[in-house]
C-alpha positions as CSV (number, residue, x, y, z in Angstrom):
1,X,15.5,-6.4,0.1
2,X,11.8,-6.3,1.0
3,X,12.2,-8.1,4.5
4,X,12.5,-7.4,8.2
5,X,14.4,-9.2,10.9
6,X,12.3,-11.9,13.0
7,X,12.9,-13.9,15.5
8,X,14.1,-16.5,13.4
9,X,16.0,-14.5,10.7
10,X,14.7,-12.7,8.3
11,X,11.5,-12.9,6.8
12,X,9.3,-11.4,3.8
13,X,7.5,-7.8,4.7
14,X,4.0,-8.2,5.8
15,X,4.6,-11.6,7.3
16,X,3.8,-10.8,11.1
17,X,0.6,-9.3,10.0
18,X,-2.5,-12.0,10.5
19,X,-5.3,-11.7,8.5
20,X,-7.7,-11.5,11.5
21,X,-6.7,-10.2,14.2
22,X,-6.8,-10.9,18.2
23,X,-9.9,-12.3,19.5
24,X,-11.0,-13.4,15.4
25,X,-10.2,-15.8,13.3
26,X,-10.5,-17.2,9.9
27,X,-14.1,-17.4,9.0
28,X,-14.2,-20.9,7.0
29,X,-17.7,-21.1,6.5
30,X,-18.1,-18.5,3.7
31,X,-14.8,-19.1,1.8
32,X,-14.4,-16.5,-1.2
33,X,-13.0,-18.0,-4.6
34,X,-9.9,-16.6,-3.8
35,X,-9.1,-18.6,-1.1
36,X,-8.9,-15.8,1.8
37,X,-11.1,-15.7,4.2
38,X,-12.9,-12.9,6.5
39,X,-13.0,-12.8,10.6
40,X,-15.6,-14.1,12.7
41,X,-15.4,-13.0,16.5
42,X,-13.8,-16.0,18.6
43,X,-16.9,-17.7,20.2
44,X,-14.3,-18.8,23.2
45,X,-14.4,-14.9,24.4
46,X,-17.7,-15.9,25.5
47,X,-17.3,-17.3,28.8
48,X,-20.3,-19.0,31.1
49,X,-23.5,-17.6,32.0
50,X,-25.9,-14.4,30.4
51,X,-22.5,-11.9,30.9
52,X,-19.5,-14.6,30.3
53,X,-16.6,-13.7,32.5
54,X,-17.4,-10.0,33.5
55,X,-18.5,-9.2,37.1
56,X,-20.4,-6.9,38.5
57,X,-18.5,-3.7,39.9
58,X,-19.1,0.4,40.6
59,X,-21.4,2.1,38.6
60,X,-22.1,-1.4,36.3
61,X,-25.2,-1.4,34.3
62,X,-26.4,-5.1,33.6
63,X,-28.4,-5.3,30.3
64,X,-30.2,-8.8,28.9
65,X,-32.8,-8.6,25.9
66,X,-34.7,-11.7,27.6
67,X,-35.0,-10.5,30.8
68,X,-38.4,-9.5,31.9
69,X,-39.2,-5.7,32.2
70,X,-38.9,-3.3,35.1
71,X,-35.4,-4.6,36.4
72,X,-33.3,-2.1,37.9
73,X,-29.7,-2.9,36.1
74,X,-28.2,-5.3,38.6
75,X,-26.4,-8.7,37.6
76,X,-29.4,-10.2,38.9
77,X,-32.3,-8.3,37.7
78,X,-30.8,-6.6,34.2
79,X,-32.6,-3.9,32.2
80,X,-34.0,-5.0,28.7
81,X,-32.5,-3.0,26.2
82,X,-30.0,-0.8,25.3
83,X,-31.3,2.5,25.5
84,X,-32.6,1.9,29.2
85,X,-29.1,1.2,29.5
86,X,-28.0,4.0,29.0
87,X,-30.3,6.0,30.7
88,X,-29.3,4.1,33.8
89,X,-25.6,5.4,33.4
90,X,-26.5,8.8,32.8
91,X,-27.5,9.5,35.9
92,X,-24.0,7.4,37.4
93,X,-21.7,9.6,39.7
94,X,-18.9,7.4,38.6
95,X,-18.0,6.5,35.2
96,X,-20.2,4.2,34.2
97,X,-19.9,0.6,32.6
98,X,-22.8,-1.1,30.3
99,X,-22.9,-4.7,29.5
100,X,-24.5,-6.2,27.0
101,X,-25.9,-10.0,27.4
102,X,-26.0,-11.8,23.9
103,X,-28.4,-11.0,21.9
104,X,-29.4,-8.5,19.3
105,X,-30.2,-5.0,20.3
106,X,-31.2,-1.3,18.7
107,X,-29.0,0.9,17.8
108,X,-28.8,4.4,16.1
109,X,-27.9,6.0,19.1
110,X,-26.4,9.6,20.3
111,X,-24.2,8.5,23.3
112,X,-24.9,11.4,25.6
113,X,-22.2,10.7,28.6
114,X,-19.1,9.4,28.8
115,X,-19.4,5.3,28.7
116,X,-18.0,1.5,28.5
117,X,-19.9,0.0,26.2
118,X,-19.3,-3.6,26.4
119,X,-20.8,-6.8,25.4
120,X,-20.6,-10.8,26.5
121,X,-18.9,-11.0,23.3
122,X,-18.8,-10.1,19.9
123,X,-20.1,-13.3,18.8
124,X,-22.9,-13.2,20.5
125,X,-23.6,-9.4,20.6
126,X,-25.2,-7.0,17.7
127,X,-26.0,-4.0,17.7
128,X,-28.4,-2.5,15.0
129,X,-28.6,0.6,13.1
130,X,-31.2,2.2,11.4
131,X,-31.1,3.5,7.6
132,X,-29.8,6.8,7.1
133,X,-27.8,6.9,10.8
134,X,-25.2,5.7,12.2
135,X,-25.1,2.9,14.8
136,X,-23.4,5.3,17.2
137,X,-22.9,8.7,17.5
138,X,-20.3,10.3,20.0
139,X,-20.3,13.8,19.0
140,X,-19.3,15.8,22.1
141,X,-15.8,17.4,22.6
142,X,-16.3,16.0,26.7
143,X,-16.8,12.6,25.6
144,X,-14.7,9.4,26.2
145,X,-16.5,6.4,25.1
146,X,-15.4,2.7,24.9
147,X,-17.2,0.4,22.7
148,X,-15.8,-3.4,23.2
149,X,-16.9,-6.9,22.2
150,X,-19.6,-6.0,20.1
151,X,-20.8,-6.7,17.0
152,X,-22.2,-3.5,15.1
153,X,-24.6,-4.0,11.8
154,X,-25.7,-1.8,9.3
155,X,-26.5,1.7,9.4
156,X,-25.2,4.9,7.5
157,X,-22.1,4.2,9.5
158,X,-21.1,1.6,12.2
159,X,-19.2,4.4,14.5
160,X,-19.8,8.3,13.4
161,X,-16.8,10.1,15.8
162,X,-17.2,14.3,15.4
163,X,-16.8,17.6,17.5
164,X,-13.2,16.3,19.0
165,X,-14.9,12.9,20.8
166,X,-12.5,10.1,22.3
167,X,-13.6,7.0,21.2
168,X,-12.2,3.8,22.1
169,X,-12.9,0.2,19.9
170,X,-11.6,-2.8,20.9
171,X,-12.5,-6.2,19.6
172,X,-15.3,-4.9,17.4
173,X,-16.6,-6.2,14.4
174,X,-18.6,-3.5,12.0
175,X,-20.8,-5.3,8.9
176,X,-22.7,-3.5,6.3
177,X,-22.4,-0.1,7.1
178,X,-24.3,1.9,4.2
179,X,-22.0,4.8,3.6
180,X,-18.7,4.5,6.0
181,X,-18.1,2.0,8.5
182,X,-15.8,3.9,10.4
183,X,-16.4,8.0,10.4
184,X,-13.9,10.5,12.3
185,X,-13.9,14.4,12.0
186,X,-13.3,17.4,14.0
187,X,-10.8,17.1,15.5
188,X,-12.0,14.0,17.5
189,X,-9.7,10.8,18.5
190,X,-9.8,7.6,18.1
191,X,-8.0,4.6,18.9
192,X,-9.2,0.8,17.7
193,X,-7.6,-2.0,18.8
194,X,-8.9,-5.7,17.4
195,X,-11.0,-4.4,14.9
196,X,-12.8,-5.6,11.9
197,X,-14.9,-4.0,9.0
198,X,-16.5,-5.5,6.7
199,X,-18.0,-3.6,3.4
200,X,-21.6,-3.7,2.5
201,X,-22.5,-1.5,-0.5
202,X,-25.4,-2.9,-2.2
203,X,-25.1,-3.3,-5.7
204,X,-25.3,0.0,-8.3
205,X,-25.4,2.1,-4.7
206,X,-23.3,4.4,-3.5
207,X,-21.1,4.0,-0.3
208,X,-19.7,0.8,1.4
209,X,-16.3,3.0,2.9
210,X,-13.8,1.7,5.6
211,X,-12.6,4.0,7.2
212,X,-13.0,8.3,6.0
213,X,-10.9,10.2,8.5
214,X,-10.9,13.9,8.3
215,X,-10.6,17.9,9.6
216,X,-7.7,17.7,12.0
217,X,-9.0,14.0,13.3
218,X,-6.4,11.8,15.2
219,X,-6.7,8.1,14.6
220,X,-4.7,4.7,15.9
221,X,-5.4,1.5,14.3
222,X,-3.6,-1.5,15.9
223,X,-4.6,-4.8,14.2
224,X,-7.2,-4.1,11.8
225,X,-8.7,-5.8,8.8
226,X,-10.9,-4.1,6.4
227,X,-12.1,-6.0,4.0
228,X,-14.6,-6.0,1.2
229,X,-15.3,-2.3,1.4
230,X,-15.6,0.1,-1.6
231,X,-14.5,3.1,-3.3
232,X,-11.8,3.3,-0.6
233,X,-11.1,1.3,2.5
234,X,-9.2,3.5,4.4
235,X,-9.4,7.1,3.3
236,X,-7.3,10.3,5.3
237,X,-7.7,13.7,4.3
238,X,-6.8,17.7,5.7
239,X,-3.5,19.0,7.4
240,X,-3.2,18.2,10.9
241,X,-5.1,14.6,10.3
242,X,-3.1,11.8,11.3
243,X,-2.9,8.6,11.3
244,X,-0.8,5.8,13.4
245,X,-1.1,2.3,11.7
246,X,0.5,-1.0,13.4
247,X,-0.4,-4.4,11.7
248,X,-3.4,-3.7,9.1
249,X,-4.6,-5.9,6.8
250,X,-6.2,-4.4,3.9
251,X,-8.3,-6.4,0.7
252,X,-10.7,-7.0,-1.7
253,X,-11.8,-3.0,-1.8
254,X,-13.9,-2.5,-4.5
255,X,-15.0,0.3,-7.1
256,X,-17.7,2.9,-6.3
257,X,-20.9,1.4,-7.0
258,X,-22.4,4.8,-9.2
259,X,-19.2,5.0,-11.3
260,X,-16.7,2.1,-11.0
261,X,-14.1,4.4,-10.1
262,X,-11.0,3.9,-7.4
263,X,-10.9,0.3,-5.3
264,X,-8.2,1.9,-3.2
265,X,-7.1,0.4,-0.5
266,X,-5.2,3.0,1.7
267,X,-5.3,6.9,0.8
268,X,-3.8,9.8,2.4
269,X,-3.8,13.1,0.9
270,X,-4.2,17.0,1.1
271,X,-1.7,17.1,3.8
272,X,-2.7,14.4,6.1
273,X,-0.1,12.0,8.0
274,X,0.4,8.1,8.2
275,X,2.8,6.7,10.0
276,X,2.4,2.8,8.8
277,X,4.2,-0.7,10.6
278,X,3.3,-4.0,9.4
279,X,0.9,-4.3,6.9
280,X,-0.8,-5.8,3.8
281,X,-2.2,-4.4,1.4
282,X,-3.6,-7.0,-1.6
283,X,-6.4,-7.4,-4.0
284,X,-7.6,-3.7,-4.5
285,X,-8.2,-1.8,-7.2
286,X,-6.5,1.0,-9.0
287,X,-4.0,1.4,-6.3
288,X,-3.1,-0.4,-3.4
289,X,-1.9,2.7,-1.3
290,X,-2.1,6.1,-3.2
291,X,-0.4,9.1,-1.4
292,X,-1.6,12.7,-3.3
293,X,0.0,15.6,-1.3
294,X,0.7,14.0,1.8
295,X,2.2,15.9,4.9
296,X,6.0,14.7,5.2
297,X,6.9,12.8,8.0
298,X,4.4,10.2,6.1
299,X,6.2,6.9,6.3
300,X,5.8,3.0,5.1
301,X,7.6,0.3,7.2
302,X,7.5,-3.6,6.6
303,X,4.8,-3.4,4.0
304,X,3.4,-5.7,1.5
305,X,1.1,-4.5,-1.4
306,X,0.4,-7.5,-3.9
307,X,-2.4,-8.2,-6.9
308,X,-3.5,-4.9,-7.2
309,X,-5.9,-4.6,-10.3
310,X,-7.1,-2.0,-12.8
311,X,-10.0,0.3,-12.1
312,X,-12.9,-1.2,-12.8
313,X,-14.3,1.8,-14.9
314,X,-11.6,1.3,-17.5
315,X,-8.7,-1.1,-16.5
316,X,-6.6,1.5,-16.3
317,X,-3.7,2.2,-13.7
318,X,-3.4,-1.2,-10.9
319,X,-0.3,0.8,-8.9
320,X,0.8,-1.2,-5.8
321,X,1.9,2.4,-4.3
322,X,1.6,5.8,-6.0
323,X,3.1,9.1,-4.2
324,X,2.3,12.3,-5.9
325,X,3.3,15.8,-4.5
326,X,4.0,14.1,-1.3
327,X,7.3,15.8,0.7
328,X,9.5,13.9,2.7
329,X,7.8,10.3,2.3
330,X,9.9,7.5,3.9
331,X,9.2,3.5,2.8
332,X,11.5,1.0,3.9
333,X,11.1,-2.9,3.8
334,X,8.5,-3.3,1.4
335,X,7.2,-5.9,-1.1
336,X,5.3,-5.0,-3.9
337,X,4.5,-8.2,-6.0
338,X,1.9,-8.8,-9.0
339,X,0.6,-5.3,-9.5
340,X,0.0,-3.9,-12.4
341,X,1.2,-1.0,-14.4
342,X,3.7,0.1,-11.8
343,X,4.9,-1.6,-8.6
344,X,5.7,2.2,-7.3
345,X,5.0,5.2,-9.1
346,X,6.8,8.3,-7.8
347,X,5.6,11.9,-9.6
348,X,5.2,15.5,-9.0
349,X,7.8,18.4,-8.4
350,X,7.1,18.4,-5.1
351,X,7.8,14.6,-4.2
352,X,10.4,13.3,-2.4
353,X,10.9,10.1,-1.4
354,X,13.4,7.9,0.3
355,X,13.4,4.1,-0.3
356,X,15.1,1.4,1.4
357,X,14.9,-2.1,1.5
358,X,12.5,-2.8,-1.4
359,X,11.4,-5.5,-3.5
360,X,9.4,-5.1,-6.6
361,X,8.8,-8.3,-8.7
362,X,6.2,-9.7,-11.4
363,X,4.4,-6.2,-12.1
364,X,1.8,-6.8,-14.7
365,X,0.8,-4.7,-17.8
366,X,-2.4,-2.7,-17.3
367,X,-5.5,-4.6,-18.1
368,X,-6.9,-1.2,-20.9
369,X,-4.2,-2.0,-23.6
370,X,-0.9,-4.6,-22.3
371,X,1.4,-2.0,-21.5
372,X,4.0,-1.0,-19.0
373,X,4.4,-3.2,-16.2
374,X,7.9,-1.4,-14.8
375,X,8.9,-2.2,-11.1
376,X,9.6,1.4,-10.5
377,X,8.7,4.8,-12.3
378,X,10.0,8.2,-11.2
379,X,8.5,11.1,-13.3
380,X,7.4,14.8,-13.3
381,X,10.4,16.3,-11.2
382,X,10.2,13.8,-8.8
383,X,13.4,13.2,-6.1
384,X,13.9,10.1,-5.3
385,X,16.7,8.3,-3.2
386,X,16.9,4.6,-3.3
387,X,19.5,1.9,-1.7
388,X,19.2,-2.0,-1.3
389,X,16.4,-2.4,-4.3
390,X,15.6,-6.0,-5.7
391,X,13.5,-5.5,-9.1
392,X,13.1,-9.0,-10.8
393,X,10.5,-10.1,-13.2
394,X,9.0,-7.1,-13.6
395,X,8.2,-5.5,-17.7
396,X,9.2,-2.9,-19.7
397,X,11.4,-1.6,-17.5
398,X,12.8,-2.6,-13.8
399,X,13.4,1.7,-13.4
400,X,12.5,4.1,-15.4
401,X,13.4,7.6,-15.1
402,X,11.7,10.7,-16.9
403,X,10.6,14.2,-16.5
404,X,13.6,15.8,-15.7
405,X,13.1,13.9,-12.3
406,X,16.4,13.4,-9.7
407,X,17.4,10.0,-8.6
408,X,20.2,8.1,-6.6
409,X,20.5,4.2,-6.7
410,X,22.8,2.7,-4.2
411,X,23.4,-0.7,-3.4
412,X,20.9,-2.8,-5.4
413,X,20.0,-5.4,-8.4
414,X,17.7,-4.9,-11.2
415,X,17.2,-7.9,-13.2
416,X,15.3,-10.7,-15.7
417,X,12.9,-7.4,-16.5
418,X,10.5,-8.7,-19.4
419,X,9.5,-6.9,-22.7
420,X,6.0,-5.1,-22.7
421,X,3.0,-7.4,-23.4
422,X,1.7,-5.6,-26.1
423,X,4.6,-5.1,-28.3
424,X,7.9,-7.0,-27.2
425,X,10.0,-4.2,-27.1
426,X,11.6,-3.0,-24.0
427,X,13.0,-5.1,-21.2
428,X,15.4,-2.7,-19.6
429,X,17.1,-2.5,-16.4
430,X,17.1,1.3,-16.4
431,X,15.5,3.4,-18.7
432,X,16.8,7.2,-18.6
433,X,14.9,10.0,-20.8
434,X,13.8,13.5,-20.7
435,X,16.4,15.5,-19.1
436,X,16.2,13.5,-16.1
437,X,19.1,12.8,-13.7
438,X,20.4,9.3,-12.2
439,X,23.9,9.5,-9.8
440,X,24.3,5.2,-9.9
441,X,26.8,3.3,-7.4
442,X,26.9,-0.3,-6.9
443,X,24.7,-1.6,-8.8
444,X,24.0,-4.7,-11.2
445,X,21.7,-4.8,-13.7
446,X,21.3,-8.6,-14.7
447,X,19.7,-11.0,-17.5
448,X,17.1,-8.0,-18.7
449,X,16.2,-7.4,-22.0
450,X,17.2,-5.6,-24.9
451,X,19.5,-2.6,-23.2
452,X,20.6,-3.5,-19.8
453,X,21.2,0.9,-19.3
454,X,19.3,2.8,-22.0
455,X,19.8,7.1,-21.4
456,X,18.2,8.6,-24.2
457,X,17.2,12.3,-25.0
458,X,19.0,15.5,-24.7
459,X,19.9,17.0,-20.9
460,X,19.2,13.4,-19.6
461,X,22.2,12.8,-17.8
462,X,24.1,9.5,-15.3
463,X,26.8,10.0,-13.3
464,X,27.9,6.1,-12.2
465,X,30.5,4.3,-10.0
466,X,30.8,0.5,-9.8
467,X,28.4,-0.3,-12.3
468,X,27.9,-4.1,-13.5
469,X,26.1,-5.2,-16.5
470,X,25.3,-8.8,-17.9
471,X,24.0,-10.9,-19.7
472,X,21.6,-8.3,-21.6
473,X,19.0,-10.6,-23.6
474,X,17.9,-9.6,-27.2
475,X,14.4,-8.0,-28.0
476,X,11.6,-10.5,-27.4
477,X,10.4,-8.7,-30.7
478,X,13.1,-9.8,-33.0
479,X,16.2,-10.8,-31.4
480,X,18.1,-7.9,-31.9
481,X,20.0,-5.5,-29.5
482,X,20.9,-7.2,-25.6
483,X,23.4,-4.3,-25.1
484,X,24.4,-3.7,-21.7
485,X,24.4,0.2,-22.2
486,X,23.2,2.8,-24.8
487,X,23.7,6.5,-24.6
488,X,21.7,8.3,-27.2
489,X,20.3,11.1,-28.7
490,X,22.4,13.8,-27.2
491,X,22.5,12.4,-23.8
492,X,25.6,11.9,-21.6
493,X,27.2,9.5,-18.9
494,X,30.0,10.0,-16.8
495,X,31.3,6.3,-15.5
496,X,34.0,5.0,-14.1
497,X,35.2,1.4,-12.3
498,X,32.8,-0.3,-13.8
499,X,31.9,-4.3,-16.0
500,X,29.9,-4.9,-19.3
501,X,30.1,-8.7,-19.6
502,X,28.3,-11.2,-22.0
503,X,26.0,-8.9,-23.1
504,X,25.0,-9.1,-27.2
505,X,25.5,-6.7,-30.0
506,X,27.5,-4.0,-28.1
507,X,28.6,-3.6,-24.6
508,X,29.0,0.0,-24.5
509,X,27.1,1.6,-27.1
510,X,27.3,5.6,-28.1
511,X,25.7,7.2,-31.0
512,X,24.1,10.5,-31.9
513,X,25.8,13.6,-32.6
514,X,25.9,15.8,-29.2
515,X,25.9,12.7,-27.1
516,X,29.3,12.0,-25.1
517,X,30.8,9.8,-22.5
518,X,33.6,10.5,-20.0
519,X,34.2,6.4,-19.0
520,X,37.4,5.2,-16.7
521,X,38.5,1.5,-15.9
522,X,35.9,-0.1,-17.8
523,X,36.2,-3.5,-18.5
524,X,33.9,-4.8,-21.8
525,X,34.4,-8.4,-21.9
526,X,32.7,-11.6,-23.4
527,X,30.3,-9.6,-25.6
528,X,27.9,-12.1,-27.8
529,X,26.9,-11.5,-31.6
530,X,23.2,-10.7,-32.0
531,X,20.8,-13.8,-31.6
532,X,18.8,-12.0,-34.8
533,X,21.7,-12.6,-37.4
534,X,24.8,-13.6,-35.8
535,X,26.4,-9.6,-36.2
536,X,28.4,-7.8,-34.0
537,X,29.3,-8.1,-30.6
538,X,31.3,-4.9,-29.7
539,X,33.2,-4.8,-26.5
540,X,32.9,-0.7,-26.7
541,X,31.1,0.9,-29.9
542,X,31.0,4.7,-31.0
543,X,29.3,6.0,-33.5
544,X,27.2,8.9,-35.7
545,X,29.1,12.0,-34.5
546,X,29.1,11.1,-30.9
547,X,32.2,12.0,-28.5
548,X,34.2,9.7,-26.0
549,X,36.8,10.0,-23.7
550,X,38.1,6.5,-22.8
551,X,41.0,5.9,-20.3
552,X,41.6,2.8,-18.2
553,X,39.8,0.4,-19.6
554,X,40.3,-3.2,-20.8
555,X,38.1,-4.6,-23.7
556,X,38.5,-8.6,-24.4
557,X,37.2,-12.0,-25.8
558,X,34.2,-9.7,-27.6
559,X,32.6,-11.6,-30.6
């Protein structure tokens, strides 16, 4: 679980996604503390000579900053700057082409006409913008603009994309951009290939966005970073909006400067669409991708989300992924590692969610008071299918289960879950409560702690088939309890053909008047006194006025 097939075998989710992508790499000079590094444009994209490898061709417009004035936009006699550039192609009866020659050049511009916008290289090519507007602006529905090789600086926004524009990036590199780097509304499409934003809030001021896609917008990202932004990196919103994501690399978002909320790095909500392959998602804050009332169709393939942290503001939440209200949500081959909180949180009546192939391991307890930490929480009348889970190492629970949510568990392993920070208590494999619903097949819950099954609470119901338990631990707290399953409190399980072995205290535990069991061909073996004080050790225990109905079974060599 949590792995794709390579070319080599198989291999962890996220691991075909580079950190920079073609035409960047690693920027080595300016090393943050945590050891990964930004993108600077490859300098070999240069080529020889003022305009590298591009030649001149139809309807070509040759711009050089150091060339003297009055040229007339040949290779040999360029135009200055950028704006006589343009002018030039305007009045092109073919679809022009403007080149850039290194240097740095004035932007804030409203591209009028269709145009290729391209530059020696993005090394050696910046283009300026001016407070309060964007770099460029294509706003015109007849529009089709390329923008290539070019480095774009500061600014409201690096591109600002409205009134259904085409825009085309490729091997672009946006810095600093005041408010958003990359802005796209009304019903205007983009695609971006090779692109790179970095964030630029200034300190205690508001802005520093990715990417804000909105109103009906369609948008393809095909290996992009976005790093170092704020408040959100990548941020899709309205029915009809959609997004197509291949190989995105997504970090170090941080929290709105005015309040120190969010540090998300991917959000999609109030109907909007991703469709997500290859990706990583790590060092953000509050959540790594956050789904609120997502249109269905939205799906999550070979993704990792690691480190995410508590919101600033307060230290509360740190999800690696969050889906509310979101229909018909697909993830499959995902890794969620060292979040906090929750590796995924699943709530809302109207979610449903189907997971396969997924690892969660080493969730952390929220930063505002040490608690939770479980690999997988379903809540609020949530639906939720899973098959081929790994949850390891993860606290307070591996999956929990409330709110009169539905789940199905196939094929998977939940083990070595740890007691919660703050307390010790807790530990379980799967924790059941408040009316909710689990249907259980093949499945082993291993080494966890304290109740290796606990269903608690009137209504809360299991329903389970090849179930194997073992080697429950006791209570970091005080040694007691490492049963491998507990019904409780007027709860009820239905289970058949299925193993309690070497657990402690009580293999199969049932207590509380109104609770009751209906178990065939369970086998209770090698069941361990308490670590506390030595007691017990039941293979199968009833008890205070609950019901079973046993048949089946074997129970042997219990303490």
């Amino acid at each position: 679980p949590g792995e794709v097939l390579s070319a080599t075998g198989c291999a962890p989710a996220g691991n075909t996604v580079a950190a920079c992508p073609p035409g960047f790499a690693p920027d080595e000079v300016a090393l943050p503390a945590d050891g990964i590094a930004g993108c600077a444009a490859n300098a070999s994209d240069c080529g020889e000579g003022p305009f590298g490898n591009i030649q001149a061709g139809l309807a070509t417009y040759f711009v050089d900053p150091t060339a003297p004035a009055g040229g007339n936009g040949s290779i040999g006699k360029p135009l200055k700057t950028l704006a006589e550039g343009l002018v030039a192609a305007a009045g092109a009866p073919a679809p022009p082409t403007v080149v850039l020659a290194a240097g740095t050049y004035a932007g804030s511009v409203d591209v009028a006409k269709s145009v290729v916008l391209r530059g020696r290289c993005a090394a050696m090519v910046t283009v300026t913008g001016s407070t309060g507007l964007p770099v460029f602006n294509v706003s015109d529905k007849g529009l089709n603009v390329t923008l290539r090789d070019l480095r774009l600086l500061g600014g409201a926004q690096g591109v600002r994309v409205s009134a259904g524009a085409k825009v085309t990036l490729q091997k672009v590199l946006i810095s600093m951009s005041a408010d958003t780097a990359l802005r796209i509304s009304e019903q205007s499409i983009v695609t971006a290939n090779s692109l790179v934003i970095e964030g630029g809030a200034q300190v205690n001021k508001p802005g520093g966005r990715g990417v804000r896609i909105d109103d009906i917008a369609k948008v393809g990202l095909t290996d992009v970073r976005i790093t170092g932004c704020r408040d959100r990196a990548l941020l899709a919103s309205d029915i009809g909006t959609s997004v197509v994501g291949k190989r995105l690399f997504v970090d170090r978002t941080g929290a709105r400067a005015e309040d120190g909320k969010h540090g998300r790095g991917i959000e999609i909500r109030d109907g909007a669409r991703l469709s997500l392959t290859g990706a990583v998602v790590r060092d953000n804050l509050n959540a790594g991708v956050y789904l609120e009332a997502a249109a269905a169709g939205t799906r999550l393939v070979d993704v990792r989300v690691a480190d995410t942290e508590g919101t600033q503001l307060d230290g509360s939440h740190g999800e690696g992924v969050m889906i509310i209200d979101s229909p018909g949500v697909e993830l499959r081959a995902l890794d969620l590692e060292g979040n906090r909180y929750v590796g995924l949180a699943i709530e809302g009546s109207q979610t449903q969610v189907d997971v396969a192939n997924l690892r969660v391991s080493g969730t952390r307890s929220r930063i505002s008071d040490s608690s939770g930490g479980r690999g997988v929480d379903v809540d609020g009348l949530a639906n939720a299918k899973f098959s081929w889970l790994h949850l390891v190492s993860n606290r307070r629970a591996g999956l929990a289960v409330d709110g009169a949510s539905v789940v199905e568990l196939r094929a998977s392993l939940v083990e070595a879950t740890e007691a919660e920070q703050n307390d010790g208590d807790g530990g379980f494999g799967i924790e059941l409560a408040g009316s909710a619903r689990l249907d259980v097949d093949d499945v082993r819950l291993s080494g966890n702690r304290d109740v290796g099954m606990r269903v608690s609470g009137p209504g809360t119901n299991v329903h389970g088939k090849a179930l194997v338990i073992d080697g429950t631990l006791g209570r970091t707290s005080d040694g007691t309890a490492g049963r491998g399953v507990v019904v409780e409190g007027g709860a009820n399980l239905t289970l058949s053909a299925s193993r309690m072995s070497a657990n402690r205290d009580a293999g199969f535990l049932l207590r509380d008047p109104e609770s009751w069991a209906i178990v065939s061909g369970l086998v209770a073996d090698g069941t361990l006194a308490r670590q506390a004080d030595g007691r017990n050790g039941y293979g199968v225990a009833v008890t205070d006025g609950a019901s079973l109905s046993f048949s089946g079974g074997r129970c042997s060599d219990n303490h």
